[in-house]
C-alpha positions in Angstrom: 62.2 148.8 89.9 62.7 146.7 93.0 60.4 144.0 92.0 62.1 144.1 89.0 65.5 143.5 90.2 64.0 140.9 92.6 62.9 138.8 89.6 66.0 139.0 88.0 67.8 137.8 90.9 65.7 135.2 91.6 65.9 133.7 87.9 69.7 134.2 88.3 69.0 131.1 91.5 67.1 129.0 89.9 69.5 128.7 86.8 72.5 128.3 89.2 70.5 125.9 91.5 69.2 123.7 88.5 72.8 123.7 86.9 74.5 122.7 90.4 71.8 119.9 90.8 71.9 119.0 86.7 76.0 118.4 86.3 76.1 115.5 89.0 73.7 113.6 87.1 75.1 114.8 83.5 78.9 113.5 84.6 77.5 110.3 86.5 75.4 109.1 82.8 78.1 109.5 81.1 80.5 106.7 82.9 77.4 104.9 83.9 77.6 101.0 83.4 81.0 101.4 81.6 82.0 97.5 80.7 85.7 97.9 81.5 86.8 93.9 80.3 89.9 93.2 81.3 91.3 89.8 79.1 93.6 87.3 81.0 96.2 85.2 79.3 99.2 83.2 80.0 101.6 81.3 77.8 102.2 81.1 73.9 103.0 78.6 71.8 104.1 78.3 68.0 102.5 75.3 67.3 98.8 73.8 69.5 100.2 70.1 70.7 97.6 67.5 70.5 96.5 67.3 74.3 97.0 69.3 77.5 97.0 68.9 80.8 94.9 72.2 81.5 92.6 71.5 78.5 94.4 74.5 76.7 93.3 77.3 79.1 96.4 78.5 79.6 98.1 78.6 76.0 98.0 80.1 73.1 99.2 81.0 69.6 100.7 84.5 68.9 98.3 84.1 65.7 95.2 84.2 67.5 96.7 86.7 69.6 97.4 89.3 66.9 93.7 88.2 65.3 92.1 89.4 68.5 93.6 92.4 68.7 92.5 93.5 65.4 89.2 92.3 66.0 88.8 94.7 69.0 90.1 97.8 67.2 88.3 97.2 64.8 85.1 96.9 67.1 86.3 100.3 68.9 87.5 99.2 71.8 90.5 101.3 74.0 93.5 99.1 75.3 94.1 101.2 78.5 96.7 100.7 81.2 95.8 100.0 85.0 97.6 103.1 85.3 95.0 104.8 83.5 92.0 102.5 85.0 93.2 103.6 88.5 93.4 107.8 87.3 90.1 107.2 86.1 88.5 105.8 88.8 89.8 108.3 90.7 88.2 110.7 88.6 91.4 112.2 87.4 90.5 111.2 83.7 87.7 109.8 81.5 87.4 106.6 80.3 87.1 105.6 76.5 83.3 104.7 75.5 85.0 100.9 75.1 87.9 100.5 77.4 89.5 96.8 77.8 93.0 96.2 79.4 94.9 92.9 78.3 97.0 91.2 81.0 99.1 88.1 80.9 100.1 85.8 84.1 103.5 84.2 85.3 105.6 85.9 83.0 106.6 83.3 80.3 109.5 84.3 77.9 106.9 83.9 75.1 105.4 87.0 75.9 108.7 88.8 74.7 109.9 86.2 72.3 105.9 86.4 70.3 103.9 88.7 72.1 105.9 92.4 72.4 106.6 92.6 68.6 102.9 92.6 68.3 102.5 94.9 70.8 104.4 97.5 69.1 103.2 97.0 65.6 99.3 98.0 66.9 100.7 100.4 69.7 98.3 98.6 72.4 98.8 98.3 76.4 99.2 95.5 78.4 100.0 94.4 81.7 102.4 91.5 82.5 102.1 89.8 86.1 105.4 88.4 86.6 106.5 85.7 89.4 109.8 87.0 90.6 111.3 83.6 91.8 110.7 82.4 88.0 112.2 85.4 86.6 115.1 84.5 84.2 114.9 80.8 85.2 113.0 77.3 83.2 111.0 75.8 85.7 109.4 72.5 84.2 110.3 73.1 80.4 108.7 76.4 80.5 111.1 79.5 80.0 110.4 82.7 82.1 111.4 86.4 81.6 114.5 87.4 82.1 114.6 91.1 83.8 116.6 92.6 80.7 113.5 91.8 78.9 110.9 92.9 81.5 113.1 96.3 81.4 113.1 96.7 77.5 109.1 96.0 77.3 108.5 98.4 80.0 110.8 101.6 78.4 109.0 101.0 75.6 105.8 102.2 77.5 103.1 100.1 76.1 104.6 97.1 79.0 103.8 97.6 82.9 105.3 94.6 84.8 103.2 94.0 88.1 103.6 90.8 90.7 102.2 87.6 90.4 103.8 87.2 93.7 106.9 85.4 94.5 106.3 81.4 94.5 103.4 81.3 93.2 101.3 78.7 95.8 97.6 78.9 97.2 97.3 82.2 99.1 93.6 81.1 100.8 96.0 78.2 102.4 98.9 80.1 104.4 99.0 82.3 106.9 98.3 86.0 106.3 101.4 87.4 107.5 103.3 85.1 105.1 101.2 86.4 102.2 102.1 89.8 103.4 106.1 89.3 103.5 105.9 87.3 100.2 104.1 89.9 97.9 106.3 93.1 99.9 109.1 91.0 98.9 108.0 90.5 95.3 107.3 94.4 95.0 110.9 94.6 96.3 112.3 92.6 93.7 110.5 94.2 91.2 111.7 97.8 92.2 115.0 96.8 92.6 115.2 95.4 89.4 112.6 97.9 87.3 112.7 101.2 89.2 110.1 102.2 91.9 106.6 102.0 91.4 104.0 104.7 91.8 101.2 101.9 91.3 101.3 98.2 92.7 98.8 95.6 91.2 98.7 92.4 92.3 97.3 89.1 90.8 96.0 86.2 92.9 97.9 83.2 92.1 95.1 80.5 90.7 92.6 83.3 92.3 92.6 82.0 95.5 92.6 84.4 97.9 90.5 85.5 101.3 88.9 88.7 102.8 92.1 88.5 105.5 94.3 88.7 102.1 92.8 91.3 100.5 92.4 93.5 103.7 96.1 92.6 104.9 97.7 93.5 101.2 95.3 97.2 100.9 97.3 98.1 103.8 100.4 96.9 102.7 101.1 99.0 99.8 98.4 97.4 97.3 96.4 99.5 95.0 94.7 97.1 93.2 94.1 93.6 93.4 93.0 91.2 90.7 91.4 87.9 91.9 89.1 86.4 90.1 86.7 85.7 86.7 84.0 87.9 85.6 82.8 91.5 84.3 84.0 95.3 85.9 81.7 97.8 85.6 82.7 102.0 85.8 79.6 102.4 88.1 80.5 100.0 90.7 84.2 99.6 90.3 86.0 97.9 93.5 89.7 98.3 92.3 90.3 95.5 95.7 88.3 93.3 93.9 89.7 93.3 89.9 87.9 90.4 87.6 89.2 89.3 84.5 88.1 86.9 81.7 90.5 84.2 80.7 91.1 83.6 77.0 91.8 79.9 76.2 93.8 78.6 73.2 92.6 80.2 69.7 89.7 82.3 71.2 88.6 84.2 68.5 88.1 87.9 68.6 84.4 87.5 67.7 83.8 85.0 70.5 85.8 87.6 72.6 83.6 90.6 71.6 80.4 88.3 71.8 80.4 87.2 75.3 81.6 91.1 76.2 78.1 91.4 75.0 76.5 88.7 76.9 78.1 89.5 80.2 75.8 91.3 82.5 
């Protein structure tokens, strides 16, 4: 009877040892080498002019804007928020089997005037990065968000409005306190004008950035910090060190999708 019991028990352990040491690895394959692309544009323009200055890498039409959306629903891809990016990396929530997030710099009134109406027709996130010096002003022909607008894209929950900073200049060139008081002073803005904020992204004007930056801001307030080109993966994520793939003017969703693909 004894040895009887003793079996039992000890079949009991090795079905609760092999389960404890199984559902680490079962829950780690499962958000294993997650591509979690995160697309990067700027501007938006009715009508492609002949030349540019930045050899259209910063333009686009809301046209091929709406085309690449469909594109990637129709492929099966997730727009998530960096909201959800940062829950899930925190292991708070699952991500989709193709997540992408869709983010767009400076904070040019095109984005409301084109982009939001879009937006709400195909119910899809995105993430705007604003400059808060720029807000509500033209700067060089271009027209920039006013806050009324930020405010109306944002209630409508599909719109989070993050800092670009507040000038917008080299931040590998100035001093690291500097870069500190700017960006607190941007986030400042922002609250002031948007409500508090229980995440704060920030996006590296023109990338540039150093370790002393990224460091400096993490204990400022930052959350996450997007920098520079190139592929995120689940399994490695570094939410100090965001990459993001710029889409240049009339980028179709197929060429989108395709170098997704390629990227390893």
């Amino acid at each position: 009877m004894k040895k009887r019991y003793l079996m039992i028990i000890l079949v009991l352990v090795l079905i609760i040892v092999t389960a404890l040491v199984m559902l680490p690895k079962t829950k780690k394959s499962k958000n294993a080498n997650v591509k979690i692309p995160i697309l990067l544009y700027h501007d938006f323009v009715t009508t492609v002019p002949d030349s540019d200055p930045d050899n259209f890498n910063y333009i686009n039409t809301p046209q091929s804007y709406e085309e690449n959306i469909k594109a990637l629903l129709e492929d099966g891809y997730t727009f998530i928020s960096f909201q959800e990016l940062n829950d899930a990396n925190n292991g708070k929530i699952s991500l989709p089997e193709k997540p992408i997030l869709v983010t767009f710099d400076d904070g040019y009134a095109s984005n409301y005037e084109y982009i939001f109406s879009i937006l709400k027709k195909y119910n899809v996130k995105v993430s705007i990065f604003v400059v808060t010096d720029k807000i509500g002003k033209e700067v060089d022909g271009k027209k920039y968000l006013s806050w009324e607008q930020c405010r109306e894209m944002q209630d409508s929950g599909l719109v989070e409005i993050f800092s670009h900073s507040k000038r917008h200049v080299f931040y590998d060139k100035l001093p690291v306190r500097q870069i500190r008081d700017d960006v607190i002073e941007s986030y400042k803005i922002i609250e002031e004008k948007l409500g508090s904020k229980n995440l704060k992204v920030f996006a590296y004007p023109y990338g540039a950035y150093t370790k002393e930056t990224v460091w400096t801001l993490k204990l400022n307030g930052m959350d996450m910090q997007v920098y520079d080109l190139g592929m995120n993966y689940s399994n490695d994520f570094n939410k100090d060190y965001i990459k993001r793939m710029n889409i240049p003017c009339e980028m179709t969703g197929a060429e989108i999708i395709e170098e997704i693909n390629c990227t390893n």
